[in-house]
TILUM-299861 format. One record per residue (C-alpha): residue number from 0; residue in three letters; chain; x, y, z. Coordinates in nm, 3 decimals, padded with zeros to 5 digits, m for minus. Example, Ala and Ser with C-alpha at 12.3 -4.5 7.8 and 13.67 -1.06 7.14 Angstrom:
REM residues 2
+-----+------+------+---------+---------+---------+
! pos ! code ! unit !    east !   north !      up !
+-----+------+------+---------+---------+---------+
!   0 !  ALA !    A !  01.230 ! m00.450 !  00.780 !
!   1 !  SER !    A !  01.367 ! m00.106 !  00.714 !
+-----+------+------+---------+---------+---------+
//
This chain:
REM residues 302
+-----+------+------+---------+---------+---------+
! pos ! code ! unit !    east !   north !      up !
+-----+------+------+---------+---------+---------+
!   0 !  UNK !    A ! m01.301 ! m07.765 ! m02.039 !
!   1 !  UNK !    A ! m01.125 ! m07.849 ! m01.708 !
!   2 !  UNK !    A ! m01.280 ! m07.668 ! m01.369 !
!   3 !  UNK !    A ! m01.044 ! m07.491 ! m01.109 !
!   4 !  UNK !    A ! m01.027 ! m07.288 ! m00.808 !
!   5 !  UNK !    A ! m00.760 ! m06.924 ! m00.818 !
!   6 !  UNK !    A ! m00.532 ! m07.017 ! m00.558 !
!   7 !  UNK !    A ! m00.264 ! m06.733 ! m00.601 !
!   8 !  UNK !    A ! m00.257 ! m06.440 ! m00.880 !
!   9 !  UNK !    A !  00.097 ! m06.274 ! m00.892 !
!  10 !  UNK !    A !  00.240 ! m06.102 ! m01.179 !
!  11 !  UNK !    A ! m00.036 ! m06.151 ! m01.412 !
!  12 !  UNK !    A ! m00.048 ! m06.530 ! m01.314 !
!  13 !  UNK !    A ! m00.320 ! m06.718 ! m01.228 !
!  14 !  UNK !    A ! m00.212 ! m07.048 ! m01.020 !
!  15 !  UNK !    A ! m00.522 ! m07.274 ! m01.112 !
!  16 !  UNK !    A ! m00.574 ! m07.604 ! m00.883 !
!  17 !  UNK !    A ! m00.782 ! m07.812 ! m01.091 !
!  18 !  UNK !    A ! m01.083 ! m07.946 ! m00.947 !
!  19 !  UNK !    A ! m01.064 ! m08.296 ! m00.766 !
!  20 !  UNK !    A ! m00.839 ! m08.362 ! m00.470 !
!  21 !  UNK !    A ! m00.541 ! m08.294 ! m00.269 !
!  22 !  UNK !    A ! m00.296 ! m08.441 ! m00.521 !
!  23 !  UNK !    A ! m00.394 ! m08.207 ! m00.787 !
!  24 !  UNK !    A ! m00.062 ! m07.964 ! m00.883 !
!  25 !  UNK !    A ! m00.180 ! m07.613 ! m01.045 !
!  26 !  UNK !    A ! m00.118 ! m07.465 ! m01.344 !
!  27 !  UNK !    A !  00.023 ! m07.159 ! m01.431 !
!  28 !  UNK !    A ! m00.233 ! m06.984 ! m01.663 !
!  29 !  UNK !    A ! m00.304 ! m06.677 ! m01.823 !
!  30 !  UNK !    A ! m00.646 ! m06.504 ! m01.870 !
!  31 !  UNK !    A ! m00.781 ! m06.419 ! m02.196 !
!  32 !  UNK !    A ! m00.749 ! m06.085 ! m02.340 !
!  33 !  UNK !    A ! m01.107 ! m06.038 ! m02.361 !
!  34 !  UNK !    A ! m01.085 ! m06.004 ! m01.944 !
!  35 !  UNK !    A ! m00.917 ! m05.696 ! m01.954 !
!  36 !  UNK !    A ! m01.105 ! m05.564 ! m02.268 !
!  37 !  UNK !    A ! m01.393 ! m05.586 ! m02.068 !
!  38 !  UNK !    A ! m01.253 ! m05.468 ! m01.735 !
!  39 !  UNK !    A ! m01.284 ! m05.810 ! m01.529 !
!  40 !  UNK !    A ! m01.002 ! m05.894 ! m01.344 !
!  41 !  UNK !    A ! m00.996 ! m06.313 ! m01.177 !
!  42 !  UNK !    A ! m00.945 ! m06.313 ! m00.818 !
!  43 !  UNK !    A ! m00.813 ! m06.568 ! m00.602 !
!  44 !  UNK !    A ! m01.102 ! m06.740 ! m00.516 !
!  45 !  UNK !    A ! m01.258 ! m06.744 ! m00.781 !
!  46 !  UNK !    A ! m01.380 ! m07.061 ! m00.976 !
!  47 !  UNK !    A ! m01.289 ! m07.091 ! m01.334 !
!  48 !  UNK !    A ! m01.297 ! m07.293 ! m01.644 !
!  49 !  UNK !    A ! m00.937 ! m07.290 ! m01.819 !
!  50 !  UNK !    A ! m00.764 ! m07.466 ! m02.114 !
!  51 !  UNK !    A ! m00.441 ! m07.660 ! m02.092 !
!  52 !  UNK !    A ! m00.174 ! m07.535 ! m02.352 !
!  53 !  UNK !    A !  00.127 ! m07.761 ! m02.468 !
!  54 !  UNK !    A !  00.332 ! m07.599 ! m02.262 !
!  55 !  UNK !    A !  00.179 ! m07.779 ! m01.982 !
!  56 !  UNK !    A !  00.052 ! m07.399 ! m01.841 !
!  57 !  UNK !    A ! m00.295 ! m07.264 ! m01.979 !
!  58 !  UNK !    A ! m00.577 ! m06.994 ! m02.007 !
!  59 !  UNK !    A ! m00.831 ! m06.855 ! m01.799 !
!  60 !  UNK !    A ! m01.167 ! m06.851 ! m02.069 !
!  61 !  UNK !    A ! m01.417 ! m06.845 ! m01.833 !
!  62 !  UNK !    A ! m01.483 ! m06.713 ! m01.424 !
!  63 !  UNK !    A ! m01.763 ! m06.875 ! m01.245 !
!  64 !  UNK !    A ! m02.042 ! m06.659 ! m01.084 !
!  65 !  UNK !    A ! m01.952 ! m06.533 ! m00.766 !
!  66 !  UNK !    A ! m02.099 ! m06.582 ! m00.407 !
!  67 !  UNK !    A ! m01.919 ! m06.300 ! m00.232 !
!  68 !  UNK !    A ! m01.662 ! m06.055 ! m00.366 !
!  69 !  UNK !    A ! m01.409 ! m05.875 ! m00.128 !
!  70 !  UNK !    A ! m01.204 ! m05.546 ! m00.206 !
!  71 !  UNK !    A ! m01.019 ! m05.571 !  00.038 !
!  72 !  UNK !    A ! m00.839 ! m05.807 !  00.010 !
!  73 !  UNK !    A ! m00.884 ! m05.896 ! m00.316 !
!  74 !  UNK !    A ! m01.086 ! m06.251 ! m00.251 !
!  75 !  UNK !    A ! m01.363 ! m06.419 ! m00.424 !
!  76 !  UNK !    A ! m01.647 ! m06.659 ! m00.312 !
!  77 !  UNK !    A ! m01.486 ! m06.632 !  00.086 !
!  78 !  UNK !    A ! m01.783 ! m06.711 !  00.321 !
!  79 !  UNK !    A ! m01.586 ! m06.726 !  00.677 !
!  80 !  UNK !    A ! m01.404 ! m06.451 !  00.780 !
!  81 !  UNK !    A ! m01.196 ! m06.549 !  01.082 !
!  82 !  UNK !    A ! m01.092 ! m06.236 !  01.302 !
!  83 !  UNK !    A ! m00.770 ! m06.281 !  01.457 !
!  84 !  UNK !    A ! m00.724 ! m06.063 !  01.798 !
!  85 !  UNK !    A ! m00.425 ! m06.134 !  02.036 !
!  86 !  UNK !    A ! m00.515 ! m06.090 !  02.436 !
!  87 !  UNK !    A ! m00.139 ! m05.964 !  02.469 !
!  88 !  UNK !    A !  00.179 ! m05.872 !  02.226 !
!  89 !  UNK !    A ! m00.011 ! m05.667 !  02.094 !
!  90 !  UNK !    A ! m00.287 ! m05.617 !  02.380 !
!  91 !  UNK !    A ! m00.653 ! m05.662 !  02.305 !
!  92 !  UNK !    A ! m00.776 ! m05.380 !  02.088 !
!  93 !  UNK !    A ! m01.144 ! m05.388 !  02.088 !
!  94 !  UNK !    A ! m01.231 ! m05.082 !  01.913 !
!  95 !  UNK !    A ! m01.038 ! m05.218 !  01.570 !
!  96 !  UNK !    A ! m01.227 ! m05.555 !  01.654 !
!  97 !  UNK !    A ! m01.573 ! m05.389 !  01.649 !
!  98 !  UNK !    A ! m01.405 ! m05.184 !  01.318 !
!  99 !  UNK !    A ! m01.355 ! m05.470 !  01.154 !
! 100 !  UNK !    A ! m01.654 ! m05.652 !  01.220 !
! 101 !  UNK !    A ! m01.840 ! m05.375 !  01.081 !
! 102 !  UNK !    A ! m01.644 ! m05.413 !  00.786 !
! 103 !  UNK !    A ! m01.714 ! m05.817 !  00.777 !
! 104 !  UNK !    A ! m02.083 ! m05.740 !  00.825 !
! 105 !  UNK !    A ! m02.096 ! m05.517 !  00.532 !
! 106 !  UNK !    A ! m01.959 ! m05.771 !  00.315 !
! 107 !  UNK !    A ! m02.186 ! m06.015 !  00.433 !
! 108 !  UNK !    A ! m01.961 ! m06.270 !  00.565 !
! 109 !  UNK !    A ! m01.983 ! m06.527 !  00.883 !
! 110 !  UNK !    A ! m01.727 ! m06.460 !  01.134 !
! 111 !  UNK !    A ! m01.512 ! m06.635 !  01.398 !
! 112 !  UNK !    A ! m01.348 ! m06.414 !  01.633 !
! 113 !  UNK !    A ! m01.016 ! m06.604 !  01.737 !
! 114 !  UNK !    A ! m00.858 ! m06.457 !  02.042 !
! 115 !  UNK !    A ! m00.476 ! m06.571 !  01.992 !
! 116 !  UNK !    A ! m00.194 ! m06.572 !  02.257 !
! 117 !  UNK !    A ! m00.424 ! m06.735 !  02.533 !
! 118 !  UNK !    A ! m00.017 ! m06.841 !  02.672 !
! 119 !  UNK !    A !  00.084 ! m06.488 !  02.790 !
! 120 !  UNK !    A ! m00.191 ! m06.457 !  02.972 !
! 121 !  UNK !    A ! m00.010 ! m06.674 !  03.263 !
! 122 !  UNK !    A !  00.182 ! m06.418 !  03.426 !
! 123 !  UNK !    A ! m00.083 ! m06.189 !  03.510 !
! 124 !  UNK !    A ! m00.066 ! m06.217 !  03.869 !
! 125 !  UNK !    A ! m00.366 ! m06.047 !  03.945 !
! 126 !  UNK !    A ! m00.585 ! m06.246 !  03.729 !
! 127 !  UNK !    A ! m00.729 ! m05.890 !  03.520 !
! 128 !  UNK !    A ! m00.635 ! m06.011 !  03.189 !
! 129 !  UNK !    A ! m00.774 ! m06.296 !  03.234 !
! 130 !  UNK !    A ! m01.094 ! m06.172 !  03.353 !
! 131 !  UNK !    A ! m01.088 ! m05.918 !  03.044 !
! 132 !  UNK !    A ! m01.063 ! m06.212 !  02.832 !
! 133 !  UNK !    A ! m01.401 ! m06.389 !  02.999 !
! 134 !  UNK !    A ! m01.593 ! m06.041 !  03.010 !
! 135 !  UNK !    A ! m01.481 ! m06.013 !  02.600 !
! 136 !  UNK !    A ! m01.568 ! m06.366 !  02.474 !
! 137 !  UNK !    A ! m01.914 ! m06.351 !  02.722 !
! 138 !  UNK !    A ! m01.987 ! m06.028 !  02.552 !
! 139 !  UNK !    A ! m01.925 ! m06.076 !  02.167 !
! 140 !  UNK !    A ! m02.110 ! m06.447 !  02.225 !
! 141 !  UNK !    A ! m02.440 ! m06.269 !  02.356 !
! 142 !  UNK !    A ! m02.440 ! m06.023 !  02.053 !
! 143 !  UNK !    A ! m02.364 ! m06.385 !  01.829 !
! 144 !  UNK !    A ! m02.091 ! m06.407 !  01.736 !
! 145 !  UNK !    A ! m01.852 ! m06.743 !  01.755 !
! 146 !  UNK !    A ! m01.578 ! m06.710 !  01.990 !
! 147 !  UNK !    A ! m01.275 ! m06.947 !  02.040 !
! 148 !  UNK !    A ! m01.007 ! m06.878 !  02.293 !
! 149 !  UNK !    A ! m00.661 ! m07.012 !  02.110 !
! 150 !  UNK !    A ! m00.281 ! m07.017 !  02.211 !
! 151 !  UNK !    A ! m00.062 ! m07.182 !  01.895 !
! 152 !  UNK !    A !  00.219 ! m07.219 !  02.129 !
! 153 !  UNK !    A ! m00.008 ! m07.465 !  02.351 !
! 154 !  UNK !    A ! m00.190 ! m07.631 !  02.029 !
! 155 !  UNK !    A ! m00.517 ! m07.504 !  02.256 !
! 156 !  UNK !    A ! m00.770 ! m07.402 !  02.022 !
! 157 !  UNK !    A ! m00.587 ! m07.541 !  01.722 !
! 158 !  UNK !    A ! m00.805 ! m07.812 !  01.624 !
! 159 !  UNK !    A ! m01.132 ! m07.646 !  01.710 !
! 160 !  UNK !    A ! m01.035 ! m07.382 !  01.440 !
! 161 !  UNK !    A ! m00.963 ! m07.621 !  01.171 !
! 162 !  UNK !    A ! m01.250 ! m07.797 !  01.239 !
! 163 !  UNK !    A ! m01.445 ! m07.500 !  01.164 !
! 164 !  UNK !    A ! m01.285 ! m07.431 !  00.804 !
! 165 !  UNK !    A ! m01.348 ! m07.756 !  00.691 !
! 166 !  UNK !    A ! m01.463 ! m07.669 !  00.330 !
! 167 !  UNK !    A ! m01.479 ! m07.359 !  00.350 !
! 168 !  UNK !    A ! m01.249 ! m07.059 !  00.178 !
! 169 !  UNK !    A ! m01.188 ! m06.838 !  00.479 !
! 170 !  UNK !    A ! m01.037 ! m06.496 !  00.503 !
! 171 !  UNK !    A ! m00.773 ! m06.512 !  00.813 !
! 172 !  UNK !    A ! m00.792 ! m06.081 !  00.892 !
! 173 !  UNK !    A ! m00.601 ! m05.863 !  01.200 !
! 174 !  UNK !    A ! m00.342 ! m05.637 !  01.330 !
! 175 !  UNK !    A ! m00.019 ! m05.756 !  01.198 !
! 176 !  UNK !    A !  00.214 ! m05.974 !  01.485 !
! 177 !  UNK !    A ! m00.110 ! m06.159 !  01.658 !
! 178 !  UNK !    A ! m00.042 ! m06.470 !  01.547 !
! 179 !  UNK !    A ! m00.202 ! m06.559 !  01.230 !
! 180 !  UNK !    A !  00.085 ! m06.728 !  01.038 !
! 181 !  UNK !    A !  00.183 ! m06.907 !  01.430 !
! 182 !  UNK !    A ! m00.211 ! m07.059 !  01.389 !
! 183 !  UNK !    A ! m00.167 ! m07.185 !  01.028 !
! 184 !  UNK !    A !  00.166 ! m07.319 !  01.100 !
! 185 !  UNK !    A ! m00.005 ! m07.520 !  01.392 !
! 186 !  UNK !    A ! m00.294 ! m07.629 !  01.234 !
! 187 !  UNK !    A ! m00.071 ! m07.759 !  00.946 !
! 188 !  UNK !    A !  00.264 ! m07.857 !  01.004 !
! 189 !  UNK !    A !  00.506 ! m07.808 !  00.768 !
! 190 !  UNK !    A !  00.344 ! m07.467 !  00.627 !
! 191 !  UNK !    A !  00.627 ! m07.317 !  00.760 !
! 192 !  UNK !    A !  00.496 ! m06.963 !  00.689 !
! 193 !  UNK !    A !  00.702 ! m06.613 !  00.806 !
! 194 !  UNK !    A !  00.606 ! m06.520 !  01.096 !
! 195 !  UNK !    A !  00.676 ! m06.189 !  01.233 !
! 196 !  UNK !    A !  00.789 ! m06.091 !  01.634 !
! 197 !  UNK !    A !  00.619 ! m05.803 !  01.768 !
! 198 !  UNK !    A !  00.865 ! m05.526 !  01.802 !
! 199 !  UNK !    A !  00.786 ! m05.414 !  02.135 !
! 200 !  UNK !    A !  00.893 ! m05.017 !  02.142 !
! 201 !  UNK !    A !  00.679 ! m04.991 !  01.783 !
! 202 !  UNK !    A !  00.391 ! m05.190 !  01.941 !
! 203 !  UNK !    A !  00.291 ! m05.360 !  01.577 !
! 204 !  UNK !    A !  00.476 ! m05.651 !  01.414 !
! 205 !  UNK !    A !  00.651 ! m05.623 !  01.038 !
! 206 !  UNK !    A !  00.411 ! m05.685 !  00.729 !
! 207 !  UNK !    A !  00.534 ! m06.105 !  00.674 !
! 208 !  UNK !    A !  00.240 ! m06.161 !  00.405 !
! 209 !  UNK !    A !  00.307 ! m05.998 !  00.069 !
! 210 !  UNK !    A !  00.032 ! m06.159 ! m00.133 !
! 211 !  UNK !    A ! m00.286 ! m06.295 ! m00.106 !
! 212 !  UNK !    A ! m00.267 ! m06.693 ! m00.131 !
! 213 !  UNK !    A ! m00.506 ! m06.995 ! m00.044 !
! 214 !  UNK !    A ! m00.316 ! m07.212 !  00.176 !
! 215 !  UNK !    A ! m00.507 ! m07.515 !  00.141 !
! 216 !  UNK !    A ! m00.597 ! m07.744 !  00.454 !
! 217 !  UNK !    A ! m00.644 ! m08.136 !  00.488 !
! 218 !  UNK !    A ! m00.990 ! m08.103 !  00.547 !
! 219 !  UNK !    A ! m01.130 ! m07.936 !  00.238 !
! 220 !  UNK !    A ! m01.108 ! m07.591 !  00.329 !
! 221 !  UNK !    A ! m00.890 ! m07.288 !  00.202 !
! 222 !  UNK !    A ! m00.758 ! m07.007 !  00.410 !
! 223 !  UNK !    A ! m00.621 ! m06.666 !  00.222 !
! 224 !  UNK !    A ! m00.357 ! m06.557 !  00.489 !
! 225 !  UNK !    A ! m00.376 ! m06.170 !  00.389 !
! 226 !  UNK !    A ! m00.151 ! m05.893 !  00.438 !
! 227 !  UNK !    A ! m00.145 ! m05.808 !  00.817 !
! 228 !  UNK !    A ! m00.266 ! m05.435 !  00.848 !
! 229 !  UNK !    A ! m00.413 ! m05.210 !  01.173 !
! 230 !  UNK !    A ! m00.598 ! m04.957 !  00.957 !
! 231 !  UNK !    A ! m00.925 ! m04.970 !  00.784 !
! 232 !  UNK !    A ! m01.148 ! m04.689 !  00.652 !
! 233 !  UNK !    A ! m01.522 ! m04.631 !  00.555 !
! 234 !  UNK !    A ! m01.495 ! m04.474 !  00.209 !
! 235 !  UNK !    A ! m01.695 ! m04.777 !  00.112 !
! 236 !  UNK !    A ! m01.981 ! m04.766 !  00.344 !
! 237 !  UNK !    A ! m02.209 ! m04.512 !  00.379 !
! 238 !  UNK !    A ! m02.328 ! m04.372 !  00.698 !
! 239 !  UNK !    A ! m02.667 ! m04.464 !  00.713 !
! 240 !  UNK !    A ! m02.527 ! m04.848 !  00.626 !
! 241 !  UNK !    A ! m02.337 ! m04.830 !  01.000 !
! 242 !  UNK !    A ! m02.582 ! m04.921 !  01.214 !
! 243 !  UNK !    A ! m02.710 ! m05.258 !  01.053 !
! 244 !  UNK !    A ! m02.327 ! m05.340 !  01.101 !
! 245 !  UNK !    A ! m02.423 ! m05.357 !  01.480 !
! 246 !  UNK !    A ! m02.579 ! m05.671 !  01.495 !
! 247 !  UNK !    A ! m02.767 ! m05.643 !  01.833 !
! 248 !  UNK !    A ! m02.894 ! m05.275 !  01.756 !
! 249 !  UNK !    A ! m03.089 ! m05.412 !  01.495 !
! 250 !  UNK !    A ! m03.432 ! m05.535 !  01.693 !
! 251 !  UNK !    A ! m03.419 ! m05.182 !  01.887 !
! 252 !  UNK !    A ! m03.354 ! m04.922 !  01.579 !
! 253 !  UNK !    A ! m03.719 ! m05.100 !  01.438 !
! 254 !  UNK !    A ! m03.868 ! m04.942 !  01.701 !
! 255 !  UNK !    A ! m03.718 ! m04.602 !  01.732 !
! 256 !  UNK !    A ! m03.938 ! m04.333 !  01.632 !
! 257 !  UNK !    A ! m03.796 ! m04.173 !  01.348 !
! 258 !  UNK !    A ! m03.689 ! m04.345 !  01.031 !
! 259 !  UNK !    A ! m03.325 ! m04.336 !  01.008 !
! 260 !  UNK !    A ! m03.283 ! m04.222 !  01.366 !
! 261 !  UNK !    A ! m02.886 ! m04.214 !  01.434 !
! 262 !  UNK !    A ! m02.916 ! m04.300 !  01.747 !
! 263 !  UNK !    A ! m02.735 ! m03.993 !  01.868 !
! 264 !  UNK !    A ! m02.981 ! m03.686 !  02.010 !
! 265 !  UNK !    A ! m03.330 ! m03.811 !  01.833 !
! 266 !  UNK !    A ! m03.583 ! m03.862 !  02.043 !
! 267 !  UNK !    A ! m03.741 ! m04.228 !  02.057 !
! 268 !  UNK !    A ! m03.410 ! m04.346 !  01.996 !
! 269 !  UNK !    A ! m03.437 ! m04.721 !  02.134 !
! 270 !  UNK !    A ! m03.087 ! m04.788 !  02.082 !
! 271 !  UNK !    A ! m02.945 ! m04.504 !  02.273 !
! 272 !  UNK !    A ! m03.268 ! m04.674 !  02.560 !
! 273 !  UNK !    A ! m03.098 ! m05.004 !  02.545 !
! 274 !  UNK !    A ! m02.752 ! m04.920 !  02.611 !
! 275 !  UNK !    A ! m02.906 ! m04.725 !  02.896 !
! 276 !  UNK !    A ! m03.046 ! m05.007 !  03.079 !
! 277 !  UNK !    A ! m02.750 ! m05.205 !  02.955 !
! 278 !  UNK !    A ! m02.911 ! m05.441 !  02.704 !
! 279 !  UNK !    A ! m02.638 ! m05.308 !  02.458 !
! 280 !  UNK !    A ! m02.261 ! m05.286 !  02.581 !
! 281 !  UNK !    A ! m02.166 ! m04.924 !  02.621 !
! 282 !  UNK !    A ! m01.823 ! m05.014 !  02.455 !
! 283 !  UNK !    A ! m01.995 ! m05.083 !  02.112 !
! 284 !  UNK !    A ! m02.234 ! m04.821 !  02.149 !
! 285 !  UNK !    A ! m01.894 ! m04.562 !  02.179 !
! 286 !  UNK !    A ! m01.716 ! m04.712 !  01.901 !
! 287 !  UNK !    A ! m02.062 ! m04.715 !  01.713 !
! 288 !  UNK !    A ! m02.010 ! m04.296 !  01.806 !
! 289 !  UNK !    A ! m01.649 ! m04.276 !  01.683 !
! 290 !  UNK !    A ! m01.698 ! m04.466 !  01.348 !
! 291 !  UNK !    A ! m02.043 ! m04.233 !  01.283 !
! 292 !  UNK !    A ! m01.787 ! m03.911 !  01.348 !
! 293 !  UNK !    A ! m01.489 ! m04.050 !  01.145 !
! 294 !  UNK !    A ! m01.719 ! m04.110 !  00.852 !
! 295 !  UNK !    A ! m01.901 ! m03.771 !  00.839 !
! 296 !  UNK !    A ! m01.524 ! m03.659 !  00.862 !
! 297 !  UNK !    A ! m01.390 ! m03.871 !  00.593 !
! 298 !  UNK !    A ! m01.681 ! m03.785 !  00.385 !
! 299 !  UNK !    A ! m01.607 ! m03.384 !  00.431 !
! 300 !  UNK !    A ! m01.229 ! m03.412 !  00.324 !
! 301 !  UNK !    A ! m01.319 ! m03.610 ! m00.017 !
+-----+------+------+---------+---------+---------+
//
C-alpha cells in the first residue's frame, strides 16, 4: 500500500502526494467509511497509507501516528510555526504577537517570528520605527526566540526563511494583510498566490486564504498558508496552563513561594521580582495580566 502526505482536504477530498519527490502528482482520494464511523477525521498533514482505484483517484485506509495535532487550523504533524508580524501596514502589534505565541507554546511547536515589511520602514524620518524594530527583535531573541527581519518587496530575508523550512511542514500564522502570501510568492516564484492590500480606513486586509493547503517548497519543506485572522481566544487553555506559555517566567515561578502563585498579589512571587528589576520585559508581563483577566472572563460567560 502506497505512502502519502494530506496536502489539501476540500469537500470531502483528500489530495494525497505520494511519497517520493517533487514530480509526484496527487491523487484525489476518499477516506474509508470506517473514519467517520469512528469519529477520525484526516487532516492535511497528516501521513497516510491509501489505495489506488481504476479511476486513477483512491482511498484513505490508513492515517499515520501523529507528532503534533493543531485545531486551529486544522494541521497535522506541523513542527515550525512561523509568526508573521508586519513593522507597518498594519503597524506592529505586540500584544497579538505575545497572544499568539502563547497559543504556539501550548501546542508545542518551534517558532520563527518573521517581522515583514522591513521596506516601509524608510520614510520614518526620525528613525523611531526603526529603533522599535531593534528594541523588538533584541527583546524576543533574549527570551529565545528566532527572529528574522524580512521585506518581500526587497527579497531581504527571503532566502534566510526558506532556508529555515527546509523539510519541515510549517504553519505560516498572523493578522491578515502582513504579507504572508507576498513572502511565499518570493520565496517561490510562480506561486502566484492572492494577496490582499491593506485597506487603510479598516486597518486589516481582506481574508485571501480560504483553505488550508501545503504549498510545497524546492527544498523539502511544506508551508500551510492559513486563513489570515486577528482574533484568537483561550477556551482551550486553562488558566493555570498561561504562565508556562511565558517562556522566560519559567526559571523564576520555580522559585516563588506558593505553588501555583499567579504572579499577581502573592507574596514570594519571583516573577512579579523579576520584572521589577527588569529581568522580564514589563510589556509581556502586562499582556501576561490581560490574557489572565480575559480568561477568568471568558471562563465566567461559558
Amino acid at each position: 500500500m502506497p505512502e502519502g502526505l494530506i496536502v489539501k482536504a476540500l469537500s470531502g477530498y483528500y489530495y494525497v502526494k505520494p511519497s517520493g519527490g517533487l514530480d509526484q502528482e496527487w491523487v484525489q482520494c476518499r477516506g474509508r467509511g470506517i473514519f467517520k464511523k469512528k469519529g477520525i477525521t484526516p487532516l492535511v498533514g497528516d501521513h497516510v497509507l491509501y489505495t489506488p482505484t481504476e479511476n486513477g483517484e483512491g482511498t484513505v485506509d490508513e492515517i499515520l501516528p501523529r507528532e503534533t495535532e493543531l485545531i486551529r487550523p486544522p494541521v497535522a504533524n506541523a513542527r515550525l510555526a512561523v509568526l508573521l508580524f508586519s513593522l507597518r501596514e498594519p503597524d506592529l502589534n505586540l500584544q497579538l504577537l505575545d497572544k499568539f505565541l502563547v497559543h504556539i507554546e501550548h501546542a508545542g511547536l518551534r517558532t520563527l517570528i518573521c517581522l515583514t515589511k522591513q521596506d516601509l520602514l524608510s520614510g520614518n524620518e526620525d528613525g523611531s520605527a526603526a529603533e522599535l524594530t531593534r528594541q523588538t527583535v533584541e527583546l524576543y531573541r533574549k527570551i529565545g526566540y528566532e527572529v528574522l527581519v524580512t521585506s518581500s518587496l526587497k527579497g531581504e530575508g527571503t532566502e534566510e526563511v526558506k532556508r529555515r523550512l527546509a523539510g519541515e511542514i510549517s504553519v505560516f500564522a498572523g493578522q491578515s494583510g502582513v504579507g504572508k502570501s507576498s513572502l511565499l510568492n518570493a520565496m517561490l516564484p510562480g506561486l502566484q498566490l492572492e494577496t490582499s492590500e491593506i485597506s487603510l480606513r479598516l486597518g486589516r486586509g481582506r481574508h485571501t486564504t480560504r483553505h488550508v493547503e501545503l504549498i510545497e517548497l524546492d527544498n523539502g519543506g511544506f508551508v500551510a498558508d492559513t486563513p489570515g485572522f486577528s482574533q484568537l481566544d483561550f477556551l482551550e487553555l486553562g488558566v493555570e496552563e498561561l504562565s508556562p506559555c511565558f517562556r522566560e517566567f519559567e526559571d523564576y515561578a520555580a522559585e516563588c513561594k506558593f505553588r501555583g502563585c499567579s504572579h499577581q498579589h502573592e507574596p514570594g512571587c519571583q516573577v512579579r521580582e523579576a520584572v521589577e528589576r527588569g529581568e522580564i520585559a514589563s510589556s509581556r508581563y502586562e499582556h501576561y495580566l490581560q490574557f489572565y483577566l480575559e480568561m477568568k472572563e471568558k471562563k465566567r460567560r461559558y
